[in-house]
ROVO-696270 format. One record per residue (C-alpha): residue in three letters; x, y, z. Coordinates in steps of 0.25 Angstrom, whole numbers, plus 5000, padded with zeros to 4 digits. Example, Ala and Ser with C-alpha at 12.3 -4.5 7.8 and 13.67 -1.06 7.14 Angstrom:
2
ALA504949825031
SER505549965029
//
This chain:
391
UNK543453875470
UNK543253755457
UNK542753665469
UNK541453745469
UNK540353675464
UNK539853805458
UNK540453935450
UNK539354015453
UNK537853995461
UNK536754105457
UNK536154115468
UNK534654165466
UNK534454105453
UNK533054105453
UNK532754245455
UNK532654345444
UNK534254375441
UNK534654245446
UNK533954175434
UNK534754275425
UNK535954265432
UNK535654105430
UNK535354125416
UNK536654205412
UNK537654105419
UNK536853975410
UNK536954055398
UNK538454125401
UNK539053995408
UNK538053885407
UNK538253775416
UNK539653725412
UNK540553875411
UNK540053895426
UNK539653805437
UNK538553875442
UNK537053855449
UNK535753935452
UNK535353955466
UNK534153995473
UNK533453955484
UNK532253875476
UNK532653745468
UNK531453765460
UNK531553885455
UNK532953875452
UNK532653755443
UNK531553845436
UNK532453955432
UNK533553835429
UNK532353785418
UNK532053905414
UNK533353985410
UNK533853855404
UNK535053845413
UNK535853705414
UNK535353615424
UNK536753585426
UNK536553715434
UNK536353665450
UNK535353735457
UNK535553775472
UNK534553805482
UNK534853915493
UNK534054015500
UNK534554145503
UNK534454135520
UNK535154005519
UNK536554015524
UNK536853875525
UNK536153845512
UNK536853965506
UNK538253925512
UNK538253805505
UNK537853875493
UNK538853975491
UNK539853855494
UNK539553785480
UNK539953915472
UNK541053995469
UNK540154115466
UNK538654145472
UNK538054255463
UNK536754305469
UNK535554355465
UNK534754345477
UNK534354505484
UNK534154585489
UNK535454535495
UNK535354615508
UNK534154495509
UNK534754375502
UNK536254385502
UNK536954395515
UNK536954255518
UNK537354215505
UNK538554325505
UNK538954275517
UNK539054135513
UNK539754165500
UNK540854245509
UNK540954125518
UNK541254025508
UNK542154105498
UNK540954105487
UNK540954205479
UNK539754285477
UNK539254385469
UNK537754455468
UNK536954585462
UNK536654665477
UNK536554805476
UNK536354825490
UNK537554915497
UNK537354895511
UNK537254735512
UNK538254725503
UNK539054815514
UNK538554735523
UNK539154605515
UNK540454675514
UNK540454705528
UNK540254545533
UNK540854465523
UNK542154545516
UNK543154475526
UNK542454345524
UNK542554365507
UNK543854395509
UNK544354265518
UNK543454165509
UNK543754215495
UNK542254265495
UNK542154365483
UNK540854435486
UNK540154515474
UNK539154605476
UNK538454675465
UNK538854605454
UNK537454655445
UNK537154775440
UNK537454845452
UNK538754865452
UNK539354795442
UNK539354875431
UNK539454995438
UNK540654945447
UNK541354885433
UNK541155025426
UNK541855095435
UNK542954985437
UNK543154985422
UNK543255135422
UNK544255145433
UNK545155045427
UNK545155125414
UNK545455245420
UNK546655165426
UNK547155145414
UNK546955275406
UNK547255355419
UNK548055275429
UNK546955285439
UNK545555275441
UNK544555395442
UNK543855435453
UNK542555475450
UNK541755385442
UNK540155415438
UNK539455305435
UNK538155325424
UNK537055255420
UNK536955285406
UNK535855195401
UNK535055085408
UNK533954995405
UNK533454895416
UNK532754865427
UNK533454855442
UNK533254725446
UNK532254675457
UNK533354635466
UNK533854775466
UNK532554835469
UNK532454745482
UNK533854765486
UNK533554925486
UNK532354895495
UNK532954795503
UNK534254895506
UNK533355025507
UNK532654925520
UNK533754905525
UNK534155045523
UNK533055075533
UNK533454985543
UNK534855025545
UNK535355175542
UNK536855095540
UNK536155025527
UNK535855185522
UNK537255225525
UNK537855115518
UNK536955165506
UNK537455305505
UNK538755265506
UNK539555255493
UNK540655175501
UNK539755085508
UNK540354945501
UNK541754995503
UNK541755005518
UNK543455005518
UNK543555125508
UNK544155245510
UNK543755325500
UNK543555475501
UNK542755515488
UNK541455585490
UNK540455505481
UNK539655575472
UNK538255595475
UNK537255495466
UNK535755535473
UNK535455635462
UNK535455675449
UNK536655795442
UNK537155825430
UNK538455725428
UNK539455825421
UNK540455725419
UNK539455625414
UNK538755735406
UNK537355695411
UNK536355705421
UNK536255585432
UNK535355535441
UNK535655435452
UNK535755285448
UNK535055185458
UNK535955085458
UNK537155185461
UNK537055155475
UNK537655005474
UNK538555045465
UNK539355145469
UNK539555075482
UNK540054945473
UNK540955035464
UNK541555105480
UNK541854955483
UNK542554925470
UNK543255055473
UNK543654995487
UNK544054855483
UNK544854895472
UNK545854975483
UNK545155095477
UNK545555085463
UNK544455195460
UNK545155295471
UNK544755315484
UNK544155465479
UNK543155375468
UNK541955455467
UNK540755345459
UNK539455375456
UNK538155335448
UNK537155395440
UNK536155385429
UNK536355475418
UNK535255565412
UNK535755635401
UNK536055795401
UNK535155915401
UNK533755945407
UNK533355795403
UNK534555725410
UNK534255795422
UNK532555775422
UNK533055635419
UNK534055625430
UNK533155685441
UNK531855595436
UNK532755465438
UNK533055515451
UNK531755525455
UNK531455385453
UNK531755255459
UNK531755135449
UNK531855035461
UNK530255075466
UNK529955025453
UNK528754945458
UNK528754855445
UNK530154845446
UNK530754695447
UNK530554625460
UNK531654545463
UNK531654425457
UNK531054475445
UNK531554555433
UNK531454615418
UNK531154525406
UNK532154465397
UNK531654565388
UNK531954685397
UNK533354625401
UNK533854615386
UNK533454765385
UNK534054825398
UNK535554875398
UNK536454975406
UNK537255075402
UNK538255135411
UNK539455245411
UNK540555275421
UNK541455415420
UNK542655405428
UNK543355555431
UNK544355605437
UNK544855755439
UNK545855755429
UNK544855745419
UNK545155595416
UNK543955505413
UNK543355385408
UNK541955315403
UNK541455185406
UNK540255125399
UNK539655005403
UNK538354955398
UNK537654815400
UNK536854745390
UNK535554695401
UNK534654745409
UNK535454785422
UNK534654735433
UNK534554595428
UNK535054565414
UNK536454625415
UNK536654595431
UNK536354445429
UNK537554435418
UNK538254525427
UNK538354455441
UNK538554325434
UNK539854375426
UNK540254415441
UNK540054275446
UNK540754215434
UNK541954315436
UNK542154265449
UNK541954105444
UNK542954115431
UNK543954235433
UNK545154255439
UNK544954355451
UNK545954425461
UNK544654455469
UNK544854395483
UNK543654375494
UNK542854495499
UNK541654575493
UNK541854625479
UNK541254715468
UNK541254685455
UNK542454775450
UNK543254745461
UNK543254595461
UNK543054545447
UNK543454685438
UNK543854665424
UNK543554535425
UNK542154535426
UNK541954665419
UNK542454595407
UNK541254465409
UNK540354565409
UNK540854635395
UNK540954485389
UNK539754415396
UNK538654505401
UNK538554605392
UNK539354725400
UNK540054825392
UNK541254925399
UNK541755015389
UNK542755155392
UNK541955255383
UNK542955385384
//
């Protein structure tokens, strides 16, 4: 692996997230700690987001396009990690996941679209596994705070228990932020495709649809509308991004030889507080649909400095069983989730990967599953992450 001319390649470096993926990794690792390079598919404006962000230009700068498989081939050949930024990836990133598999690269991005990453899974898990490929998805916002939540959680229950709890709610507590661009156009670009193959809607309904061995029996819960929470003692209201998700948290599940139980029961919502203002609140979120937000981000574009610095996320996780045990998980980010904390967070996951000592053989991975503790501690030390057991 040291004969790679490259640690990492960020591989849309231009765009929007790229620059702050590109940003972070100067400041963070500079151009020594790391071996790593910006990539895109126009050498000009790759050299203008080099000038301006004032990274090193000891920092090489590679010049692909998305539809060129031979191009990309040799690309991914340089690198022991691609982290990509380049979505929806349903449009851009077959070819490039392909090539990563074949070679053995590594590859980590920030998709949150279910049914091509199913479809990854489906055409390249066997290939991963021979190369030594360890393909990442969703190493952003979706999932990776969601799926580390409930990792940490269950491995506390372990501990305090002797075995895991089997039903787990997932709550937004408090957010600030905007969804990125790139999600919006992933939702739109799925939702097509949705239209065009009935198969694409089932793989959406389906909770188990990025754990296509499993066998587990559980009923999920339902997360379409709003309830009053007793547990959590709160109304909810459905969380949009639930629907990547609980399918990555499933697949953790799965890859860790069910470790959370073959009866694990997930779901995610947003809190709204009790009383007749919790639910007027719960059902007023429910009637709308922040991703038709026509002044919304565009993909390539994104919140000021200024509106990044303010953002943050606050996140709870209540694991139960019928015993009576249970067990709060915190976890709260410092950034605007969409672009401020997801750029320091799929960086950290390409780092992981680089520096730290993994069992994680080939195949395609969630976050918890193939880096666990070890990236869960990163992100406390470097991107400004906090887990914390609050009962």
């Amino acid at each position: 692996m040291s004969q790679k001319e490259f640690d990492v390649i960020v591989y849309g470096a231009s765009g929007y997230t790229g620059q702050l993926v590109a940003e972070y990794l100067s400041g963070r690792y500079g151009s020594g700690e790391l071996r790593w390079a910006m990539a895109g598919r126009n050498k000009d404006k790759l050299e203008a987001v080099r000038a301006s962000l004032g990274v090193s230009q000891q920092v090489p700068l590679l010049v692909s396009d998305a539809t060129d498989i031979d191009a990309l081939t040799d690309l991914v050949k340089q690198t022991r990690v691609v982290l990509t930024t380049v979505g929806p990836y349903q449009l851009y990133g077959s070819e490039l996941v392909a090539a990563c598999a074949a070679a053995g690269t590594d590859y980590v991005d920030l998709c949150g679209e279910p049914p091509w990453m199913r479809q990854m899974i489906d055409a390249h898990q066997a290939t991963a596994q021979q190369t030594g490929a360890r393909i990442v998805f969703s190493c952003g916002f979706d999932s990776v705070p969601f799926d580390l939540g409930v990792y940490m959680l269950q491995r506390e229950a372990k501990q305090r228990f002797g075995h895991c709890l089997p039903r787990v709610r997932g709550r937004v507590r408090k957010m600030q932020g905007t969804f990125s661009g790139g999600t919006a156009a992933s939702l739109k670009a799925t939702m097509a495709a949705a239209a065009k193959d009935p198969k694409v809607m089932d793989l959406l309904r389906n909770h188990l649809s990025l754990a296509p061995q499993s066998t587990a029996t559980a009923e999920q819960p339902r997360d379409n509308k709003p309830y009053y929470d007793a547990v959590a003692e709160s109304w909810v209201t459905p969380f949009i991004m639930a629907a990547i998700n609980t399918r990555n948290i499933h697949r953790s599940n799965l890859l860790q030889g069910y470790l959370y139980g073959k009866d694990f029961q997930y779901d995610e919502m947003v809190l709204t507080g009790p009383g007749d203002k919790g639910e007027a609140t719960a059902h007023a979120m429910a009637a709308q649909n922040p991703m038709a937000d026509k002044d919304g981000p565009k993909p390539g574009e994104g919140p000021s400095l200024e509106e990044r610095e303010a953002g943050f996320y606050d996140l709870l996780f209540i694991g139960t069983d019928d015993n009576g045990n249970r067990i709060e998980v915190g976890v709260t980010g410092d950034k605007d989730p969409g672009y401020g904390s997801t750029s320091k967070m799929i960086s950290e996951c390409a780092v992981c990967l680089v520096k730290d000592e993994l069992p994680t053989g080939g195949g395609v991975w969630t976050v918890a599953s193939a880096m666990g503790d070890t990236v869960l501690d990163r992100l406390i030390e470097n991107a400004g992450l906090t887990f914390a057991v609050e009962n």
